[in-house]
DRENTOR-749219 format. One record per residue (C-alpha): x, y, z; residue in one letter; residue number from 0. Coordinates in Angstrom, 2 decimals, padded with zeros to 5 digits. Each point is the difference from the previous one (the first is absolute). Layout:
REM residues N
r px: X	py: Y	pz: Z	residu: A	num: NUM .
...
//
This chain:
REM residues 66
r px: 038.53	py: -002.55	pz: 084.26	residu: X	num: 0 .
r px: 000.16	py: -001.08	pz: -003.50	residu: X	num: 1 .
r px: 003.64	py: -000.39	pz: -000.21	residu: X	num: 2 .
r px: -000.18	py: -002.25	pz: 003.07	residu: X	num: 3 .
r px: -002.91	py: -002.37	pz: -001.68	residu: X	num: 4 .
r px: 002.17	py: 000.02	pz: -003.41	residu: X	num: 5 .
r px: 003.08	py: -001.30	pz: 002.41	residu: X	num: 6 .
r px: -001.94	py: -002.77	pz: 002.06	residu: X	num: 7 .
r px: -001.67	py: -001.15	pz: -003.27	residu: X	num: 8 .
r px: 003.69	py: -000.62	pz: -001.44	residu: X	num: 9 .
r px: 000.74	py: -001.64	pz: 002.78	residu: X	num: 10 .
r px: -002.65	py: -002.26	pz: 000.22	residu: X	num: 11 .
r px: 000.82	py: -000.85	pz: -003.71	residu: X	num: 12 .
r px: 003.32	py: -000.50	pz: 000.66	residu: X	num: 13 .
r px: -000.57	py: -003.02	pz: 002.26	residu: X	num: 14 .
r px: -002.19	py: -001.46	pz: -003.21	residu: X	num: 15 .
r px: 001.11	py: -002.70	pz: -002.45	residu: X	num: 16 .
r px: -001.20	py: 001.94	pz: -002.51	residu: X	num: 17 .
r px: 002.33	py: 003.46	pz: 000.62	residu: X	num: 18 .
r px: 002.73	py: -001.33	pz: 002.16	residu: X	num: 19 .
r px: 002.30	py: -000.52	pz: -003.26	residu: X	num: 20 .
r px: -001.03	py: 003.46	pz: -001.18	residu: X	num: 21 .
r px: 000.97	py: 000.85	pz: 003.68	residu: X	num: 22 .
r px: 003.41	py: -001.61	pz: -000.17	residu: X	num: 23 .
r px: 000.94	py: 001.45	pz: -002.99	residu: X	num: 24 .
r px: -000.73	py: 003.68	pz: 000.80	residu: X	num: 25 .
r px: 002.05	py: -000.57	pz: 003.12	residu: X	num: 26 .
r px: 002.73	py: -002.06	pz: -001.95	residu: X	num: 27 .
r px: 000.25	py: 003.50	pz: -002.01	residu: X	num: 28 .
r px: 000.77	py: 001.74	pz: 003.10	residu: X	num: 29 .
r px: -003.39	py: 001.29	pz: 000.86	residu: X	num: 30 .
r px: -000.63	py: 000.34	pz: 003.89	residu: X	num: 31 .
r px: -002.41	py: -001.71	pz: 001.09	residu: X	num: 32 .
r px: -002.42	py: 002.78	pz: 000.54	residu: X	num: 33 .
r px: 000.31	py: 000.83	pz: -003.75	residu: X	num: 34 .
r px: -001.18	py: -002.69	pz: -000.71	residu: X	num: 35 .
r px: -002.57	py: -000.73	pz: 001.87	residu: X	num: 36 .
r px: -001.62	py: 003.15	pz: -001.82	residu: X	num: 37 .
r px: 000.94	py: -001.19	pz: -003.05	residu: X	num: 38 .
r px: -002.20	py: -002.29	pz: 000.64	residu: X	num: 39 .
r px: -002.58	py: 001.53	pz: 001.27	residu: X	num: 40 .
r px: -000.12	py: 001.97	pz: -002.70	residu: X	num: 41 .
r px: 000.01	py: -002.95	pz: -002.12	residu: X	num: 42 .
r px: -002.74	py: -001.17	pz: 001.51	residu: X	num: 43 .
r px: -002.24	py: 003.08	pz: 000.29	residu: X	num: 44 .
r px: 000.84	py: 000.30	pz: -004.26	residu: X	num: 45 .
r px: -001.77	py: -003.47	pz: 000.06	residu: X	num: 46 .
r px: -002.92	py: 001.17	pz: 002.10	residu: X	num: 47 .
r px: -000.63	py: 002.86	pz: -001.94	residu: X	num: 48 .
r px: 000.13	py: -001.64	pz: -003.49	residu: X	num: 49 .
r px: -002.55	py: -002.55	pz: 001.44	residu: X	num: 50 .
r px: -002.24	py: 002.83	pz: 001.15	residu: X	num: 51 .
r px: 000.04	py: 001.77	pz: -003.74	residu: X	num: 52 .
r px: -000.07	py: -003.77	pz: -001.69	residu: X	num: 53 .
r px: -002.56	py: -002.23	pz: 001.67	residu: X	num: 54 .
r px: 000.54	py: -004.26	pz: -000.16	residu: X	num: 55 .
r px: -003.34	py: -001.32	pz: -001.24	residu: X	num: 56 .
r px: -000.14	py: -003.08	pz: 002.15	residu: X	num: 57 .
r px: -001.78	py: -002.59	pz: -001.99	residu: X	num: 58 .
r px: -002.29	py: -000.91	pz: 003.64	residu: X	num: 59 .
r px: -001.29	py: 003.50	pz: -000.36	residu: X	num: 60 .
r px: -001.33	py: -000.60	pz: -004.11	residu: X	num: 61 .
r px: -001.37	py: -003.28	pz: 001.52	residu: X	num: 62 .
r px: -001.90	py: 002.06	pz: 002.59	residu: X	num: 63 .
r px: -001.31	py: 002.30	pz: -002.33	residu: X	num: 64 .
r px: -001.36	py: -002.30	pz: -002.56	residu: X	num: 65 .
//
C-alpha cells in the first residue's frame, strides 16, 4: 500500500512546475516512467520527513504567542 502512495505521489509531482524538469531529466536518462515516479516520491517523502525532525517557525505563530 505504501509503494502504491510513493508512486501516485510521484506522479502527482510530476505534473508540477516545480518537478516536471527533475521529471524530464530522469526519463531523458532512460528511466521508465514508473522509476521515476518513485524517485520522486521518494524525493518527496525525504522532504516530509526532514520537515517533521526540523520544524519552520512561522513568524504568525511568534506573533501569536507574544
Amino acid at each position: 500500500m505504501l509503494r502504491r502512495q510513493v508512486y501516485l505521489a510521484g506522479f502527482a509531482a510530476s505534473r508540477s512546475n516545480a518537478l516536471k524538469p527533475l521529471y524530464l531529466a530522469l526519463r531523458a536518462k532512460g528511466f521508465a516512467s514508473t522509476q521515476a515516479f518513485i524517485i520522486l516520491g521518494r524525493k518527496l517523502l525525504r522532504g516530509i520527513r526532514y520537515l517533521e525532525r526540523h520544524p519552520i517557525v512561522r513568524s504568525d505563530a511568534l506573533a501569536a504567542e507574544k
